[in-house]
C-alpha positions as CSV (number, residue, x, y, z in Angstrom):
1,X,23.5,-25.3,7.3
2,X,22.4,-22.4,5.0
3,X,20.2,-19.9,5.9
4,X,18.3,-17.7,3.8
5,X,16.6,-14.4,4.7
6,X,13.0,-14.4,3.8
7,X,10.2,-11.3,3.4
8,X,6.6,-11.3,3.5
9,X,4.9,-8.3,1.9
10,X,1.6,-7.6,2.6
11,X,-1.1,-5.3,0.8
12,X,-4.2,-4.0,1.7
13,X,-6.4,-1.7,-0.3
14,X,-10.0,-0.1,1.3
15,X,-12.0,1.8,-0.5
16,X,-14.4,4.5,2.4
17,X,-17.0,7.1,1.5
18,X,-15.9,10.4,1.2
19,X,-17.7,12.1,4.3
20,X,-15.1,9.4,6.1
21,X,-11.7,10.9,4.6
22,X,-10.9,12.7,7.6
23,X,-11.1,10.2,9.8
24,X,-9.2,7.7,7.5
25,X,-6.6,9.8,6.6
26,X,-5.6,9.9,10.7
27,X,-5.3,6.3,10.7
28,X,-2.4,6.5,8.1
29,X,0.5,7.4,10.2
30,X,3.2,5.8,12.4
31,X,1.1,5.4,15.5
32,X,-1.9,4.2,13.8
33,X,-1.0,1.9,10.7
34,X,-1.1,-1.2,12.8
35,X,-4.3,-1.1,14.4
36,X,-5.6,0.2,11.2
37,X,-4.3,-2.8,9.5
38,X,-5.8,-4.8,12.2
39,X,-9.4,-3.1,12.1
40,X,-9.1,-3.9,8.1
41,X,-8.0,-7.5,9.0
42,X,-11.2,-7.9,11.1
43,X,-13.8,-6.6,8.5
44,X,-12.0,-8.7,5.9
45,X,-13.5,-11.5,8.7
46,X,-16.7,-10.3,8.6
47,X,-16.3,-8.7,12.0
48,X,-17.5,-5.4,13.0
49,X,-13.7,-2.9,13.2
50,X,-14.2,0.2,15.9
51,X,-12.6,2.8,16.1
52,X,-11.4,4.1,19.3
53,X,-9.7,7.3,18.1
54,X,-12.3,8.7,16.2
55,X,-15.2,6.9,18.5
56,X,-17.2,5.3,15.5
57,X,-17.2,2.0,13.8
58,X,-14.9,1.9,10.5
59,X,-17.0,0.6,7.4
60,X,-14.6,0.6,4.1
61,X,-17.1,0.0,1.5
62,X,-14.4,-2.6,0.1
63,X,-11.4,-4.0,1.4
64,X,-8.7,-6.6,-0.5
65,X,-5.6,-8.2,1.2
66,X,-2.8,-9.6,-0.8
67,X,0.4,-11.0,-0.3
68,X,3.3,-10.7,-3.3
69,X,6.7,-9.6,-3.9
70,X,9.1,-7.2,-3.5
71,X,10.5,-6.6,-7.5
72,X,14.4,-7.2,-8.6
73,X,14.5,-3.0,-9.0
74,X,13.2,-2.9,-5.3
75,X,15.9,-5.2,-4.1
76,X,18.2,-3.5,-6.1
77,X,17.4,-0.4,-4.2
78,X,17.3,-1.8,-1.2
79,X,21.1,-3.3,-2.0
80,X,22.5,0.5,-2.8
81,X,20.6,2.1,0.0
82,X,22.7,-0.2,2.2
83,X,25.7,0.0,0.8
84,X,25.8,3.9,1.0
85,X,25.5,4.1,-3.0
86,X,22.2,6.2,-2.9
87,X,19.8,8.1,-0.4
88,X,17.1,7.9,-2.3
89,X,14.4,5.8,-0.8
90,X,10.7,5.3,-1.3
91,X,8.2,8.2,-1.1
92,X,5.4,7.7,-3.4
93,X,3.0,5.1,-4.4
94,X,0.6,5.2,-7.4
95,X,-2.4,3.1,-8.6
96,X,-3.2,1.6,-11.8
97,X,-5.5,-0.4,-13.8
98,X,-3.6,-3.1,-15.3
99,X,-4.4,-6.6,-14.9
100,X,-1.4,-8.6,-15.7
101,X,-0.1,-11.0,-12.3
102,X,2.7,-9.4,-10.6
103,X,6.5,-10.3,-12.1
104,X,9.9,-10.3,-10.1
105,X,10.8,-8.5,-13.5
106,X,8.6,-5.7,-13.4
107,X,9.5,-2.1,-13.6
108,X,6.2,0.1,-13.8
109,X,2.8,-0.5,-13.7
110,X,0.8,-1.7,-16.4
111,X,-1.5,1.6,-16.5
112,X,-0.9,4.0,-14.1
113,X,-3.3,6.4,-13.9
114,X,-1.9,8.7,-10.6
115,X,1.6,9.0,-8.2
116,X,1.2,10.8,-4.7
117,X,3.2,11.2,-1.9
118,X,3.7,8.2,0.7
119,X,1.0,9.5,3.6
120,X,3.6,8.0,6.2
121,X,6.6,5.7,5.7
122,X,8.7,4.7,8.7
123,X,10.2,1.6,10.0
124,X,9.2,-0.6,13.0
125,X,11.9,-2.9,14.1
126,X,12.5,-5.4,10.8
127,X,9.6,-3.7,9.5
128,X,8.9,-1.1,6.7
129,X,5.7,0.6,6.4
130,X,3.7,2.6,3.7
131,X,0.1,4.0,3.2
132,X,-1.1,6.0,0.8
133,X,-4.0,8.0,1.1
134,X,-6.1,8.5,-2.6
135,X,-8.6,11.5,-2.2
136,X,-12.0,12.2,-4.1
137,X,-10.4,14.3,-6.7
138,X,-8.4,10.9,-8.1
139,X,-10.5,10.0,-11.5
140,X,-13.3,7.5,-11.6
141,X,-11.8,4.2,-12.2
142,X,-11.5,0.0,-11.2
143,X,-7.7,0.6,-9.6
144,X,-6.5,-3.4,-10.4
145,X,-2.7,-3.0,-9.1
146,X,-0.7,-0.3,-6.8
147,X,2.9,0.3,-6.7
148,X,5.7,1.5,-4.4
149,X,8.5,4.1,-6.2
150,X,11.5,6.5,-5.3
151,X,10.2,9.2,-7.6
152,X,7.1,11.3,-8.2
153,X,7.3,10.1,-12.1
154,X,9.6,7.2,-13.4
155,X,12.5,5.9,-10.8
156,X,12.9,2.7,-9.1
157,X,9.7,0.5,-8.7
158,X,9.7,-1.3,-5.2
159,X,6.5,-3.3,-5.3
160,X,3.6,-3.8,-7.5
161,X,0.3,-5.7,-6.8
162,X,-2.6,-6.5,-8.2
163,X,-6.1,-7.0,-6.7
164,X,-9.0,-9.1,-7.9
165,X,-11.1,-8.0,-7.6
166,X,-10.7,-4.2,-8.3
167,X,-11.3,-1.3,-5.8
168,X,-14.4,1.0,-7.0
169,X,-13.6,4.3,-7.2
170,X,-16.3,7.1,-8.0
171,X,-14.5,10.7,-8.3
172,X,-15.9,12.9,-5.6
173,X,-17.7,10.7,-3.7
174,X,-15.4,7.9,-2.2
175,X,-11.4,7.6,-1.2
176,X,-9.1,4.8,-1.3
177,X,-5.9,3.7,0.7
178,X,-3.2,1.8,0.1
179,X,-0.5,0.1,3.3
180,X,2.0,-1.8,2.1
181,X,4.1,-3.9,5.4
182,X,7.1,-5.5,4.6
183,X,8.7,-7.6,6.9
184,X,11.4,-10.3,7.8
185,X,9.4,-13.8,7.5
186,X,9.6,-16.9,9.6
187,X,12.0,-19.0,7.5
């Protein structure tokens, strides 16, 4: 009998007014990602999503959920960090607007137009979780694809997605976040 180890990874972008950034930005860390996810999850259902930290209903002005792959350089990394041969893990995530479908092969984005910091990045049993919090001051764009890296220019690519369609950002008046769960799936 063979077995083989399967992962699901699962995206989700929301795009919030600006005059909600502080309240969103609270949701992004290790004690909050999951019911944040889940709130998401419910608006993507048409459902009303409150908040009980922050007392108030949460209304992203656009939400998208994908599920794609893990890239060869991400598995790669993945490989050496558990072999000892690096320590250099994933810390920052960056947005884009190319279009092209998502490629095991892949080692950048298309078009990236900004890198930040990882908000939070922790694990959770056979978990691993990322957000990525994009403030107002991130240019005017349609961000099409996101992507997971090691560095805060070039390195290792973990992930890329793509969205369709496109998250709406206006400079100075909205923000957008990215979480990014990958997990051990149900073979």
């Amino acid at each position: 009998m063979s077995h083989t180890l399967d992962y699901l990874d699962v995206n989700r972008a929301a795009l919030f007014s600006k005059s909600d950034a502080k309240y969103v930005r609270r949701q992004l860390f290790a004690d909050r990602i999951d019911a944040f996810n889940e709130r998401l999850e419910r608006v993507l259902a048409d459902q009303t999503a409150y908040d009980d930290l922050v007392h108030r209903h949460l209304e992203p002005l656009q939400v998208r959920r994908k599920v794609d792959l893990v890239v060869n350089s991400g598995l790669q990394r993945l490989a050496k960090l558990a072999t000892g041969k690096t320590t250099s893990s994933f810390t920052h995530v960056a947005c884009g607007t190319g279009t092209n479908a998502e490629n095991a092969g892949d080692t950048a984005l298309q078009a990236e137009v900004r890198r930040i910091a990882c908000t939070d990045r922790f694990d959770s049993g056979t978990s691993m979780k990322f957000s990525g919090f994009f403030d107002s001051t991130t240019a005017t764009g349609s961000y099409t694809e996101f992507g997971l890296f090691d560095a805060s220019s070039g390195g290792n690519m973990f992930s890329r997605t793509v969205f369709s369609p496109a998250i709406n950002h206006a400079q100075n008046s909205t923000v957008f976040v990215l979480t990014q769960v990958v997990s051990q799936a149900a073979s």
